[in-house]
matplotlib code that plots the C-alpha trace (Angstrom):
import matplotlib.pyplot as plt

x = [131.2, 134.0, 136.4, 139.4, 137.4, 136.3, 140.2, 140.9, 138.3, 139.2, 143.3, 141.9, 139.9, 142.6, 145.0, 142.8, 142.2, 145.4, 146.1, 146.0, 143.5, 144.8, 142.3, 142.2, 139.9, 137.9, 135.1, 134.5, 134.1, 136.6, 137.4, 139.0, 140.5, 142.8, 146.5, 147.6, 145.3, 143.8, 140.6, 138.1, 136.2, 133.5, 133.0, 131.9, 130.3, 128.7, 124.5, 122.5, 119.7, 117.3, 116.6, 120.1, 121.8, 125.6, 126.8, 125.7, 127.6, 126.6, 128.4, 128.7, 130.0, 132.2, 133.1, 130.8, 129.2, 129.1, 126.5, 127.0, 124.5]
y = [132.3, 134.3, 133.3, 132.7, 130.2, 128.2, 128.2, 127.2, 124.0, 122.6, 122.5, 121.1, 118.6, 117.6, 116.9, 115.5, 112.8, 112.0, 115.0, 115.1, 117.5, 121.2, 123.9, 127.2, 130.4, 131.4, 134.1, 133.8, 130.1, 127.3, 124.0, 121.3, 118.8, 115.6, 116.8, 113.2, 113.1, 116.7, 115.9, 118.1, 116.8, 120.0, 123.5, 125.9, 128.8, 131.7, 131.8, 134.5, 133.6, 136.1, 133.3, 133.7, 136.4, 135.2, 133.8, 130.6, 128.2, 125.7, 122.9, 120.9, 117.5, 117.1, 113.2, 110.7, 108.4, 104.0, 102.6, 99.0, 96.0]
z = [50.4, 49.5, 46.9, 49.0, 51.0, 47.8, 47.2, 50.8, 50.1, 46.9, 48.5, 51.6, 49.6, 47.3, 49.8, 52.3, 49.3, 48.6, 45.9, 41.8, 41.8, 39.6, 39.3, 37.3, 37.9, 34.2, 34.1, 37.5, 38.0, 39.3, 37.3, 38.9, 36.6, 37.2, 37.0, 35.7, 32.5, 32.9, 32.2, 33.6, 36.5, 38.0, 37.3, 40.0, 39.4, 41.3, 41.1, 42.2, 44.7, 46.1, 48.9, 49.8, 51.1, 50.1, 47.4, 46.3, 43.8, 41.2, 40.8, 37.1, 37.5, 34.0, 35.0, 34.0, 37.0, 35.6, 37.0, 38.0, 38.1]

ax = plt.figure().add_subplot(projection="3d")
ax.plot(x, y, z, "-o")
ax.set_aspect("equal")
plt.show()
């Protein structure tokens, strides 16, 4: 996946859910973080795969998930 596309699906994402999303491009990867607090919400981040013949990304989720009983 090219890099304009993973732009193209983080805009279409944040404003298909209402927006508040901001993200920045840093060595490569993208992080998303909430525009109203900026806390930081998911890397992404290009991995090498021999299995794959594109580019394949990693994604680190930075916001906790609760868990409720």
């Amino acid at each position: 996946m090219k890099d304009e596309e993973i732009i193209l699906r983080i805009k279409t994402f944040d404003a298909a859910n209402g927006g508040g999303v901001g993200w920045y491009e840093d060595k490569g990867a993208y992080h998303l973080y909430l525009l109203e607090t900026e806390a930081p919400i998911a890397r992404l981040r290009p991995i090498a795969s021999r299995a794959i013949s594109s580019r394949a990304w990693l994604i680190d989720f930075h916001t906790p998930i609760a868990l409720h009983r």
